[in-house]
N, C-alpha and C positions, 0 to 999 in steps of 0.2 A: 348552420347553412342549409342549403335544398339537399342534403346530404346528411347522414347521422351527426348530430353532435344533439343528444336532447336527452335526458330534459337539460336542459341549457341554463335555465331559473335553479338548479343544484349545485351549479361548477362555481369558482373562483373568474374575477372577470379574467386574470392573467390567462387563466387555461385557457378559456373562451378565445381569447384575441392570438393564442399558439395554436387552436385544432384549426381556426378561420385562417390559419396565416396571411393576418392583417396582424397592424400594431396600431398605437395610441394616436398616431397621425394618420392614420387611415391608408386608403391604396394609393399604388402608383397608378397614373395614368391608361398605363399599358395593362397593368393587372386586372384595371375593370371593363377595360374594354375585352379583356379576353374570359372574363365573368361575362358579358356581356353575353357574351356568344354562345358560353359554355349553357347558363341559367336560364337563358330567355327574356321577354321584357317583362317588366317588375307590375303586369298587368292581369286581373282578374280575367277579363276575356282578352286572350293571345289574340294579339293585332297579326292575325295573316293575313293580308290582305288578298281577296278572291283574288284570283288571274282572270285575264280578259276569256276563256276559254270555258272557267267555272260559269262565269256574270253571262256570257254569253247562251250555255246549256241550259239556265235556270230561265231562260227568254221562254223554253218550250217544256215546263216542265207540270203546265197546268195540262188533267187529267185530261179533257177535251182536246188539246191539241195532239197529244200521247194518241188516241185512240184513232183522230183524224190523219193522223201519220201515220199509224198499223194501216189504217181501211187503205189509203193510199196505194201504199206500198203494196197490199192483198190483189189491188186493183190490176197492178201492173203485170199479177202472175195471168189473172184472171181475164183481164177483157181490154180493155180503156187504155195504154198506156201511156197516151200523149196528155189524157187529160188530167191522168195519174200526176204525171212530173210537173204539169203547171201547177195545179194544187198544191204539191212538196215546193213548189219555186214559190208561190206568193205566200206561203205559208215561213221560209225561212227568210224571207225579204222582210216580213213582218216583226219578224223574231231580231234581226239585223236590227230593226228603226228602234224598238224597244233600248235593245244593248244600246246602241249610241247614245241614249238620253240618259239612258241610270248610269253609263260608266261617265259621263262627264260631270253630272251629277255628285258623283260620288267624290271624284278629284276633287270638288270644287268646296265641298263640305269638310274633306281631310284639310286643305290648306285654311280652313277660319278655324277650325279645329287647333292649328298651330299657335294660334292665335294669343290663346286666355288657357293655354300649359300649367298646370300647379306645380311648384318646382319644389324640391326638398333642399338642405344645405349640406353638402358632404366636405367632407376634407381629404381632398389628393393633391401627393405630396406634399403633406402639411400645408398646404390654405385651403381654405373654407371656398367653396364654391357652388352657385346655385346649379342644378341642373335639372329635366326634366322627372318626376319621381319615377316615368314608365323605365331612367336610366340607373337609377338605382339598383346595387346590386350586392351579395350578402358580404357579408365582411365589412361593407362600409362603414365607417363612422360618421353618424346622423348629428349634427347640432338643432337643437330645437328651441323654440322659444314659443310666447303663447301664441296661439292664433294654426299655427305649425300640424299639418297632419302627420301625425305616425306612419313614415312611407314603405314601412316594412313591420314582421315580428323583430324586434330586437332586446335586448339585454342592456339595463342603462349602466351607464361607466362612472357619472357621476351626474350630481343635479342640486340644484338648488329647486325647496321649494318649488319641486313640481309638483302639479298637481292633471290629470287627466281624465277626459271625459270617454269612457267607457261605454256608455247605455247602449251603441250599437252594435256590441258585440254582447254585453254581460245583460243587460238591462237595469243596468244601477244606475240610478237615478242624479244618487249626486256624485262629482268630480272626487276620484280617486287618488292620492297622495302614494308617490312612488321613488325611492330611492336605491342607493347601489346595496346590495346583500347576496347573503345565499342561502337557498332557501330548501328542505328538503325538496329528496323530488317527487314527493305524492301531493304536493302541494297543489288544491284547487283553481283552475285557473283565473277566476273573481280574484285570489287570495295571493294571486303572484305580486307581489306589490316591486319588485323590483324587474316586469320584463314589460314591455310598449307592446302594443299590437297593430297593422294597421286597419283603418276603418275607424282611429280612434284619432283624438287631437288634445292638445295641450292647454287646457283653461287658461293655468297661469306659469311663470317660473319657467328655470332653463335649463338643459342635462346634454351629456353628451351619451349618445348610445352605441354599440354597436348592432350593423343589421346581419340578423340568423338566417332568417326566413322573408322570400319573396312570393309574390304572384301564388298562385295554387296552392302555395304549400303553408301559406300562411293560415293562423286560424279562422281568418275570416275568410279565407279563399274555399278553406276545405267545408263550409257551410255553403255559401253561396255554390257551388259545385253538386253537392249533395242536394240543393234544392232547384237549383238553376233556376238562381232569382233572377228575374228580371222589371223595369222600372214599369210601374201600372199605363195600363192604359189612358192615353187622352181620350177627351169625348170627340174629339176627331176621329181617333185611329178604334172607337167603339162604333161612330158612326158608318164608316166605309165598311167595316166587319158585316152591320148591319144590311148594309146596300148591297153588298158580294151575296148574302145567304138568299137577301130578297131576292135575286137574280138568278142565283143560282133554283130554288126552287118553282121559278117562272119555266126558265129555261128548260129544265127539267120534265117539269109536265108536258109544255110545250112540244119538246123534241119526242119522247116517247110517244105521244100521241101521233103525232104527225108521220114517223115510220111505223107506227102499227097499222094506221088507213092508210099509208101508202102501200104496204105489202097485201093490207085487205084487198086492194084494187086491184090485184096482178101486176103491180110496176116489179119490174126487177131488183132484188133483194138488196144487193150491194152497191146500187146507182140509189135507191131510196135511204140506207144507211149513211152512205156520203152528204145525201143533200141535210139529212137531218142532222148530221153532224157540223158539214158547214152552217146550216144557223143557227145553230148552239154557238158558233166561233163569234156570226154577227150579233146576236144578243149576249152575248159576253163582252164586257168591254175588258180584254183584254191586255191594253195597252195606259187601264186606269191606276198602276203602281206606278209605271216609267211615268206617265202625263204627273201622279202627284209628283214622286220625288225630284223631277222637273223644276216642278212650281216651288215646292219646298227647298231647292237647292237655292234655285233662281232668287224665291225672296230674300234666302239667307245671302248670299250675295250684295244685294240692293241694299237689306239692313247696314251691312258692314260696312258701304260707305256712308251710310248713316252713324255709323259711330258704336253698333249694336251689334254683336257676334252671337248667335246661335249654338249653342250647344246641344241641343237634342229637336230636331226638324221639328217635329211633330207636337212641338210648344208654341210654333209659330199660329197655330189655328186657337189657342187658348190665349196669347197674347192681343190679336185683335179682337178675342170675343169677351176678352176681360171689362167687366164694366163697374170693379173696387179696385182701386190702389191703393195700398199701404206701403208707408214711408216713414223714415226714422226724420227728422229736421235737421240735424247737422248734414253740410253739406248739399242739401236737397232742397231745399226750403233757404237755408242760411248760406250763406258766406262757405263756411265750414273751415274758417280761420280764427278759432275764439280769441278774442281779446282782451284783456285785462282792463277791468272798469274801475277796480277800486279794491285797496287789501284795508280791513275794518278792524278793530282790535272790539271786543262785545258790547261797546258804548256808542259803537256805531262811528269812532272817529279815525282818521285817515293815522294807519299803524304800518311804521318801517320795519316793526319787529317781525307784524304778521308776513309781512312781502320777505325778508330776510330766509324766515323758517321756510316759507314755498320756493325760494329761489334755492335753498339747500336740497331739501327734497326734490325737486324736479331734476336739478342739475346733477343729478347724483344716481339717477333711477337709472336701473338697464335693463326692466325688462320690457316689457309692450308699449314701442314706439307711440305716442299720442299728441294730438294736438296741443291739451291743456298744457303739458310740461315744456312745450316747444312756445306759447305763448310767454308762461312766466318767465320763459329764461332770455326772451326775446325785451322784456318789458324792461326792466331794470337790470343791471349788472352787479354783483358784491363781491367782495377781495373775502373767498372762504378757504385763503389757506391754512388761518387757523382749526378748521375742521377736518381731523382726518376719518373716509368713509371705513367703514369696518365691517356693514352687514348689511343685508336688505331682503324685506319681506315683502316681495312682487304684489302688486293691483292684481286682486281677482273678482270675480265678480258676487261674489257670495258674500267678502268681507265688504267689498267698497272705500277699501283704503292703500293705500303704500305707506310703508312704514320704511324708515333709514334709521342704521345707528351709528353715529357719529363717536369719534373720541377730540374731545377737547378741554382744553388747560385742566387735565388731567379728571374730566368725569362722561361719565358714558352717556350721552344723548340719543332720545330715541325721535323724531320723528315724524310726522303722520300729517298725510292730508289726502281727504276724501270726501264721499257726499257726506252730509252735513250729518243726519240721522245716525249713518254708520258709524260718524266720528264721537258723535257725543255719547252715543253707548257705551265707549270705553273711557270717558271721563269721569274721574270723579272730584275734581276742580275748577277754576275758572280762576285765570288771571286777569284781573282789574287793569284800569287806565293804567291805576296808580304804580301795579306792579305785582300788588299785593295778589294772595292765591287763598277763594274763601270756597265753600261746600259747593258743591253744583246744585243741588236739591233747590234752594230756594229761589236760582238763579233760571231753572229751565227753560218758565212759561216765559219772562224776558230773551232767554237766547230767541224762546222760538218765535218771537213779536219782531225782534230787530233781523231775524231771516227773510218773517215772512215781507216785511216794509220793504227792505233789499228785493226779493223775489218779485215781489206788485211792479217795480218800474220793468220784467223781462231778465232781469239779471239771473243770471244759474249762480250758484250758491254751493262753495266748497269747505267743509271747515280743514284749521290747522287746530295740532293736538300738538303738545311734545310728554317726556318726560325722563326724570335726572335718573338714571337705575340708580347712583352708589346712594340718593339720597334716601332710597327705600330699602337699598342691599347692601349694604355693606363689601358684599362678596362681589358685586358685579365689577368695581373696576378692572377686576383679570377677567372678563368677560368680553372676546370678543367677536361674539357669535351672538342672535337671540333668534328667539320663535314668533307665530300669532299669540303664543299665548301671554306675551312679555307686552302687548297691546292688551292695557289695562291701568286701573287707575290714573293716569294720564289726566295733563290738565289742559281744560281747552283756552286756544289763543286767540282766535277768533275768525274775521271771515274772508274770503276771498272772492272776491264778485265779478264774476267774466259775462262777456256778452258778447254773441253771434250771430251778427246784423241778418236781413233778407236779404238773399239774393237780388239784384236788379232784375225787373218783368221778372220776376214769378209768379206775383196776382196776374200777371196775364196767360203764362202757361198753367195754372191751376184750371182760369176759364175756358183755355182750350181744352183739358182735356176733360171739363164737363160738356164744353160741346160735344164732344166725341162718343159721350155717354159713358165718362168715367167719372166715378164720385171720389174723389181723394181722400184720405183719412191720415190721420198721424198718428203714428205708434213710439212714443220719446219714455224713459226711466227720467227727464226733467220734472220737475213740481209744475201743476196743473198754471200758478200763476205765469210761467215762463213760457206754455206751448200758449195759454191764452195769446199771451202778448202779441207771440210771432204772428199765431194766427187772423187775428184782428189787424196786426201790419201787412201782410201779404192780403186780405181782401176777402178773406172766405166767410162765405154769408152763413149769418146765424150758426155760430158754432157754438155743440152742446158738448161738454166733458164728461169722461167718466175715466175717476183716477183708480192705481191699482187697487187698491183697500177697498175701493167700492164694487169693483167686478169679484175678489173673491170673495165677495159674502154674496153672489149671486149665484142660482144655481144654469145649469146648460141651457136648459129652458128658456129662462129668464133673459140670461147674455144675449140668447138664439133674436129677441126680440129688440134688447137693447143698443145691439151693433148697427143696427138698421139704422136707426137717428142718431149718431152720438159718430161725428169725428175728429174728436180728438181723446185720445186715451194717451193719460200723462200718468205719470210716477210708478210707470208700469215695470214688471219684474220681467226677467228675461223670460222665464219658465211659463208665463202670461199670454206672451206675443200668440204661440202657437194657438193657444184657447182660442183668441181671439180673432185666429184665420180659421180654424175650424167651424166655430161659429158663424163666421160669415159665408162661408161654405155651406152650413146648414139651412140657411137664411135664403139659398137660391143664388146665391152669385159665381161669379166668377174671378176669383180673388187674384190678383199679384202682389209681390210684396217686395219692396227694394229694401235688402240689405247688405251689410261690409261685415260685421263685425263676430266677434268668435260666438258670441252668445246670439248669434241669428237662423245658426243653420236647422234648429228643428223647427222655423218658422219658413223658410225657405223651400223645406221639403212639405210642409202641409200647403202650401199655397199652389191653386190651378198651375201660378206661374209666378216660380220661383227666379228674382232678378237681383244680381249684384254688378259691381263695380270691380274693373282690372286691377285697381289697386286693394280691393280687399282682401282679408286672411284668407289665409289659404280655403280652410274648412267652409267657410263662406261661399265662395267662386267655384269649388269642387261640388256643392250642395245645389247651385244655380243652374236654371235651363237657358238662361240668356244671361251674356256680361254685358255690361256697358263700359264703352272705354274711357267714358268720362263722365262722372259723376254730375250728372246735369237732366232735369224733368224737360230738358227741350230737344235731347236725342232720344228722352225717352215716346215721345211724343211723337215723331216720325218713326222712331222704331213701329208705334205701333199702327200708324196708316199703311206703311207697309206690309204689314201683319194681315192687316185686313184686305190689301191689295190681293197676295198671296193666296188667300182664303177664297174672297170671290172668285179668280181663276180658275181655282181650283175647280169650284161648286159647277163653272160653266160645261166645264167636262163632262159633268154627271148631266146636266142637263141636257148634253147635246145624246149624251149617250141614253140615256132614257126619253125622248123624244122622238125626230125624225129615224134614227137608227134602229129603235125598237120598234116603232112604227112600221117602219118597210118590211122589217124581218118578222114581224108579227103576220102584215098582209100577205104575207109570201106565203105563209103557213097554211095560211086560210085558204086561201086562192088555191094551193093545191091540192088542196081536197077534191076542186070541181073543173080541175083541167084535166085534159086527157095527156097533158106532157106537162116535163115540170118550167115553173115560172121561171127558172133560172136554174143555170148548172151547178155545181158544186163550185168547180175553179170558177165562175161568174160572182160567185156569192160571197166568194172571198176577195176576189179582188174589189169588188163592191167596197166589204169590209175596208181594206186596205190603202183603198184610193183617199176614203174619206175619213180617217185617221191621219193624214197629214195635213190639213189642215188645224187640225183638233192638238197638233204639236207643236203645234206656235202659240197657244192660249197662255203660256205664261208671259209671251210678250204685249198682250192684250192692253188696253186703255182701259181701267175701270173707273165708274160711272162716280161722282162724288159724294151722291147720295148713298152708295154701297161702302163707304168708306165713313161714314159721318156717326154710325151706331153702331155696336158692337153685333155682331148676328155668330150664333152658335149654329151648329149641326140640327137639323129637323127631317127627319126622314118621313115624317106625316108631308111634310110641304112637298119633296121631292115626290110620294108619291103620287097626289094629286099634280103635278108638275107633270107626272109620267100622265097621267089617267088623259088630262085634258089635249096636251101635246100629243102623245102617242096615238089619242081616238084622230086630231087632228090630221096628222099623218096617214093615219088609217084610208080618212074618208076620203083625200085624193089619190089613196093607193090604188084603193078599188075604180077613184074615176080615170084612173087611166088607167085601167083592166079592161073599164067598160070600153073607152075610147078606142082604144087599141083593136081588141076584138070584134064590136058592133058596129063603128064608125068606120074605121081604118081597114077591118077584115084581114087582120096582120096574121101569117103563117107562124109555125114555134120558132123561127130565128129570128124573125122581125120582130115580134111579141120580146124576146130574152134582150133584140138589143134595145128597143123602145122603154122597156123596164129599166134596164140598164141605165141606160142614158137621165132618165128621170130620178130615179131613186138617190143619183150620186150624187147629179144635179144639186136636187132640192134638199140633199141632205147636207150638201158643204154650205147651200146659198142660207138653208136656213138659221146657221151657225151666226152668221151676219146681225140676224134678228133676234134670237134668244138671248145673245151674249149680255143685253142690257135692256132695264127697264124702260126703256127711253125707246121714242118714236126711233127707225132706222134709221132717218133724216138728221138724226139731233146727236146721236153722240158713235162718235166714229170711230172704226175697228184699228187696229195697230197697224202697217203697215206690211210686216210679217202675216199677220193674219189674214191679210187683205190680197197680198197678192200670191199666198198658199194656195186661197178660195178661185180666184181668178185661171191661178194654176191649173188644177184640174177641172173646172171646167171646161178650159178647154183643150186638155188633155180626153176629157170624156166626149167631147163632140167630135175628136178628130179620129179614134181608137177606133172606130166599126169602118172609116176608110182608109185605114192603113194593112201592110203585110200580116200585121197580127190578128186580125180580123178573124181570119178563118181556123186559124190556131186556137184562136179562145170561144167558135160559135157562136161570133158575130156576124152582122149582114150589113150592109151598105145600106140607108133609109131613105126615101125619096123626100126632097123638100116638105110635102106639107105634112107627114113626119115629126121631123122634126119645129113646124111653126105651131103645129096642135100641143105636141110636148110643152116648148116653148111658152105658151099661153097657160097651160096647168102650172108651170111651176113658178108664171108670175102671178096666177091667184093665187095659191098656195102662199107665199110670201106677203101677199095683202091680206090673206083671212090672218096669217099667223098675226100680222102685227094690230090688226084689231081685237082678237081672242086675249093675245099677251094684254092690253090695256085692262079690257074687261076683266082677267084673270088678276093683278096685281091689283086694281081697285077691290076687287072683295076677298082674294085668298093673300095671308099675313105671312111670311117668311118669318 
C-alpha cells in the first residue's frame, strides 16, 4: 500500500491481502471511501483544484505588472497619489476581467473532461463495479481483461494467460506474460513477472490483482516526479511561446529606451518610469492566455455538441490544421457490424462443420469482447451441449488466433480460429470434403488460391483449425488445461468469409473532408484485396496500396516518400501503424489518426492528433487528445470546422494586438521624445489598454469567414510578423497625423492633446477590430453580435468619458465640437486605408 508493505513481489498473496486488510472480495464501500481520503486521488498530478483567490493572484503575476504595482505604490509615498490609486484601480479591474474568462474556462473544460473518464473494474463488496481509475485505491482488487489499463502497482492474485505491455515503463518491446508467484525480493523490476504496474495495459488474457500502490507512489509516478514529465509541446503552444519572446524583446528595448531619453530630458524620474512602464503593459498583450483559454474552452464546448470531447485544449489548433487522416475501416469507412457471408470447407464449398467449429469457439470465448464472435453467434445457432468448455487460450495480437479446449464423447478438442496465415502456421493437415485428413505441404499454394478468390470479392478471411490431443497423446485425456504451445500440428478446416458493408454517404464525407484539405488514408491488418474493395466502393479516386511486407523491406527514407501517394496500407502489423505516422510526420504533415483498439495506442501518441472513440479500450481513449462519442467520419468532420473556427479566433486576437494596439503604443513612444510633456499619463495609457481589451473578449463569439474554415492553416509567425509590420506602420502613420492635427491645426494645450489622443486611439483601435477580423470587404461578412455591440460599447463610452465627473480625475478635458468632427474624420480614413491595404496585403502576402 502508500505505506511499507514492499517488496510486495516476495510475500505470499495471503499475507499481502492481511498487511492491506482487504480480502479476495475486495473492500467495502465505506473502506474505500475512507482510503479515499486517507491516499488521495489515484492521480499522477493531484487534482487540487486552484481556488478562485490562487487563479485570481496569478491574473498579476507577470513581472511588468509586479514592477508597475511597486512604482505605483512608491508613487503614493512620493508625489501623485490620486493618480497612483487610479493606476492600481484599472490595473486590478484588468486583472478581474482576465480571472472571469480563465475561471469559467476552466469549469467548463473540468465538466467535458467528465465526459470520456477511463474507468477501472473493482470489486466491493463482492461485485465488480466500474469506477473512475482517479477512485481507485490500494487494497483494492482489480479485475482486468485485455484492452484494461493497470490502474495502480499491484500484485496479481490470479490470471489466466495474461499477458502485458510494459514498454512504457521497462522499454520491452514485446507484451510480457505474468502470473500469481513469489518471487525473491532482489528481483529486477523487468523480471517481476508476477506484479502490474500502472502506465502499463493488458494485450490479452484476464487476472485478478490486488492494488499496492497508487498515484506518486507508484513506479511510474515516482519517474515521472523525478523528471516532471510533461506532454510535448503543440505547434500552437510553440507558436504563441514564439509570439510572447517576440514581444517581449520589442517591448524591452522599446521601454528602456524611451525612460532613458526621458530622464535625458529632465522629466521627472518616477512619472517617466510609470509611463515607460505602462506601455510595456500596452504592448503586452496581457490578456492573450485568458482571450486563448477562452477560445479553446469555448470551442471545446461547441465541439461537444458536435459529438467531439477534447481532452487536452491545445490539440484543438492541430486538429483543424490536420491535413492527413488515418483511419482503421471497421466502423469508420464500414458498417462496423461484420457479417457472416459464407463458412467454406478448402474446396471452397458451403461447410456446416466449418460454421459448427466457429459457432463453438466464438460462443465459448471470454476474453476480448469483438464483433466477429458476436456475428458468428448471431448467424446460425447449434445445440453444443455435447461439448463441454475446459480451457482457453485468449486472441492476442502476436498469435492472431483463439484457441478453446473442449471435452467431448470422451476426447479433448482443441479449437482455433483466426487470421488465415496465423492459423495455417500451426497446421500440419487438411481435412478434405470427403473427411479424409492428408499433409498440408502439397495442399498450401491451393489453400492460398481458394483465400485469395474469397478475398478478390472484399470478403475478410478467417481460417478454423481444430485438433484431437488424445489422438497424438495418449496422456491428454486427464488433461484439462492446455497452453500456446498445444497450438500445433493441427488440422485445418477451412474458411470463414465475413463481410462489412460501407457505411451509407461515406464517399460523400471522404469528399468533404478533402474539400477541407484532408487527404484520408487507411491503415487495416485486412489483405490488400479487401481494403481494395471497400475503397473503390466508398469512391476514393485512384487508390495506390502498400501492404505490410512491402513497407518493411523499405527503409525510413524511402517510406518518408512513399506515404505521400500510397492510401491505403493493408495487412499492416500493429508495431507498423506508428512508422507510418511518423513518417508522414516526416513528410510535412500534420497527421491525425482515429483509433479504438489495444494495439493503437503507440499510434495515437505519435500522431499531431491523436483521436479515439467513447467506446474504445481503455489504453486507447486514455492515449487520445480528442474522443469521439460516436464512431462516425461525419462528427468527425464538424469536429474539425470547428477546430479551425477556434483557431481563426484565436489568431484574430494576435492580430488585433500586434496591429492598431502596437501601433498607438509604439507612436506614443516616439511622439515622446519630441513633446515637452508626456502624450498620455500612465493611468490614461492603461485605461487605453483596458477599454480596448473588451472588445477583444468577445472574439471567441465572432463569425468566421468560410474561406478561413475551408483549409487547414497552421501557426506562422513570419506572416504575423509582416501582419505586425504592415498594420502597426498603418497605425503608426494616422498616429502621427493626429499629432500633427492636434498640435498645428487644432493648437490643442497637454490636456486637450491627452484627451484628443485618447479618444482616437481607443476609438480606431476597437473600430479597427471590425475590419481585421476577416479577409473580406467590412460590407461582406459580418462581426458577431457580441462583438458588435462590445465595439459600439466603448465607443461611446470613449466619447462620453472627457464630459463626465471623471473627467478631471483621470486629466481629461471637455473637447469643443470640431474636436471632435476632425478626430471623427481620421478615424474614418483610417478604417478606409485599413480595408484597402488589407486587400492588397492578402492578394500578395500568403498565411
Amino acid at each position: 500500500m502508500n505505506s511499507p508493505l514492499s517488496p510486495f513481489w516476495s510475500l505470499p498473496t495471503d499475507q499481502v491481502l492481511q498487511q492491506a486488510h482487504s480480502t479476495i472480495a475486495g473492500l467495502s464501500r465505506q473502506d474505500a471511501r475512507q482510503r479515499l481520503s486517507q491516499y488521495g486521488a489515484n492521480s499522477l498530478k493531484q487534482k487540487h483544484k486552484s481556488s478562485d483567490w490562487i487563479l485570481l493572484l496569478n491574473q498579476f503575476k507577470s513581472p511588468i505588472i509586479l514592477i508597475l504595482i511597486f512604482a505605483a505604490v512608491l508613487s503614493i509615498f512620493l508625489q501623485d497619489a490620486a493618480s497612483a490609486i487610479i493606476i492600481l484601480a484599472i490595473v486590478f479591474i484588468s486583472g478581474l476581467l482576465g480571472f472571469w474568462q480563465e475561471r469559467g474556462a476552466s469549469n467548463a473544460v473540468e465538466k467535458l473532461l467528465a465526459l470520456v473518464q477511463v474507468k477501472a473494474t473493482v470489486l466491493r463488496n463482492g461485485q465488480a463495479q466500474d469506477i473512475p481509475n482517479e477512485e481507485v485505491v490500494p487494497g483494492d482488487i482489480v479485475v482486468l481483461s485485455a484492452g484494461k489499463n493497470i490502474p495502480g502497482d499491484c500484485l496479481v492474485l490470479e490470471s489466466k494467460d495474461l499477458s502485458v505491455d510494459e514498454a512504457a515503463l521497462t522499454g520491452e518491446t514485446y507484451p510480457v506474460d505474468k502470473l500469481s508467484s513469489v518471487l525473491p525480493a532482489e528481483t529486477g523490476l523487468s523480471q517481476r513477472t508476477n506484479s502490474l504496474y500502472l502506465g502499463t495495459n493488458v494485450i490479452s488474457g484476464t487476472a485478478k490483482a490486488i492494488v499496492i500502490h497508487t498515484g506518486k507512489e507508484t513506479e511510474f509516478g515516482k519517474v515521472s516526479e523525478r523528471l516532471k514529465l510533461r506532454p510535448p509541446e503543440t505547434e500552437f503552444e510553440r507558436g504563441l511561446s514564439q509570439f510572447g519572446y517576440f514581444l517581449m524583446e520589442v517591448t524591452l528595448i522599446l521601454v528602456v529606451l524611451i525612460f532613458v531619453v526621458n530622464v535625458y530630458l529632465d522629466r521627472p524620474v518616477l512619472e517617466s518610469f510609470l509611463f515607460s512602464l505602462a506601455l510595456a503593459v500596452g504592448l503586452t498583450p496581457q490578456l492573450l492566455p485568458a482571450i486563448v483559454s477562452v477560445n479553446l474552452a469555448r470551442g471545446a464546448k461547441k465541439m461537444a455538441t458536435k459529438q467531439v470531447i477534447v481532452k487536452r485544449l491545445s490539440a484543438i489548433e492541430n486538429f483543424g490544421s490536420m491535413n492527413v487522416f488515418c483511419t482503421d475501416k471497421t466502423g469508420t469507412l464500414t458498417e462496423g457490424q461484420v457479417k457472416i457471408h459464407s463458412a467454406v470447407d478448402v474446396e471452397g464449398k458451403e461447410s456446416n462443420r466449418v460454421l459448427l467449429y466457429a459457432y463453438l469457439n466464438a460462443a465459448s470465448e471470454s476474453g476480448y469482447v469483438n464483433p466477429i464472435d458476436t456475428a458468428i453467434r448471431a448467424y446460425k445457432t447449434f445445440d453444443v451441449s455435447g461439448y463441454q468448455k475446459l480451457d482457453e487460450v485468449p486472441y492476442d495480437f502476436n498469435r492472431k488466433r483463439l484457441s478453446i479446449l473442449f471435452k467431448s464423447d470422451g476426447r479433448h478438442l482443441i479449437v482455433t480460429k483466426g487470421a488465415l496465415k496465423n492459423v495455417l502456421e500451426v497446421c500440419s493437415t487438411v481435412e478434405m470434403a470427403e473427411g479424409k485428413t492428408i499433409d498440408i505441404v502439397d495442399q498450401r499454394q491451393n489453400l492460398h488460391q481458394q483465400a485469395e478468390d474469397l478475398g478478390s470479392k472484399g470478403l475478410r478471411i478467417l481460417g478454423m483449425a481444430y485438433r484431437n490431443l488424445i489422438s497424438i497423446d495418449p496422456q491428454s485425456k486427464h488433461r484439462d488445461s492446455f497452453s500456446k504451445e498445444d497450438e500445433a500440428n493441427m488440422t485445418f478446416l477451412g474458411y470463414l468469409a465475413l463481410f462489412d458493408p460501407p457505411k451509407a454517404g461515406i464517399g460523400d464525407t471522404l469528399k468533404e473532408l478533402e474539400l477541407l484539405g484532408i487527404t484520408p488514408k487507411m491503415i487495416t491488418g485486412d489483405s490488400k484485396a479487401v481494403a481494395m474493395s471497400i475503397i473503390q466502393q466508398v469512391g476514393l479516386p485512384s487508390p495506390k496500396a502498400l501492404t505490410g511486407s512491402e513497407l518493411g523491406k523499405l527503409s525510413d527514407e524511402a517510406l518518408m516518400h512513399q506515404v505521400q501517394q500510397t492510401n491505403v496500407f493493408a495487412e499492416v502489423e500493429p508495431n507498423q501503424k506508428e512508422r507510418i505516422i511518423i513518417a508522414l510526420k516526416k513528410a510535412g504533415n500534420v497527421v491525425g489518426y482515429l483509433g479504438d483498439g489495444i494495439n493503437d495506442a503507440s499510434a495515437l501518441h505519435a500522431a499531431d492528433v491523436g483521436i479515439s472513440v467513447e467506446s474504445a479500450v481503455d489504453v486507447a481513449k486514455e492515449a487520445a487528445d480528442i474522443v469521439l462519442m460516436q464512431k462516425d467520419l461525419n462528427v468527425l468532420v464538424e469536429g474539425v470546422k470547428e477546430g479551425r473556427i477556434t483557431f481563426a479566433n484565436t489568431l484574430k486576437y494576435v492580430f488585433m494586438a500586434t496591429s492598431a494596439n502596437f501601433g498607438n503604443m509604439f507612436s506614443m513612444a516616439g511622439i515622446s521624445l519630441f513633446l515637452s510633456f508626456l502624450p498620455l499619463l500612465p493611468s490614461q495609457i492603461l485605461l487605453t489598454n483596458l477599454l480596448t481589451d473588451f472588445p477583444e473578449l468577445t472574439i471567441a463569439t465572432d463569425r468566421v469567414d468560410r474561406e478561413q474554415v475551408s483549409q487547414p492553416r497552421r501557426w506562422n509567425i513570419r506572416f504575423i510578423r509582416k501582419f505586425m509590420l504592415v498594420f502597426g506602420l498603418l497605425s503608426s502613420v494616422f498616429d502621427y497625423l493626429t499629432f500633427g492635427v492636434l498640435l498645428l491645426l487644432l493648437q490643442a494645450d497637454p490636456a486637450q492633446f491627452r484627451t484628443g489622443w485618447f479618444m482616437e486611439s481607443v476609438i480606431s483601435a476597437s473600430m479597427i477590430v471590425l475590419s481585421i477580423r476577416t479577409h473580406k470587404s467590412i460590407l461582406h461578412s459580418k462581426p458577431s453580435l457580441s462583438l458588435l455591440l462590445s465595439t459600439m460599447a466603448i465607443v461611446i463610452i470613449t466619447l462620453i468619458l472627457p464630459y463626465t465627473p471623471l473627467a478631471g480625475l483621470l486629466g481629461f478635458q471637455a473637447l469643443p465640437i470640431e474636436f471632435l468632427l476632425v478626430l471623427a474624420a481620421i478615424v474614418g480614413l483610417y478604417i478606409l486605408c485599413a480595408e484597402n491595404v488589407k486587400r492588397v496585403f492578402y492578394q500578395y502576402v500568403q498565411s
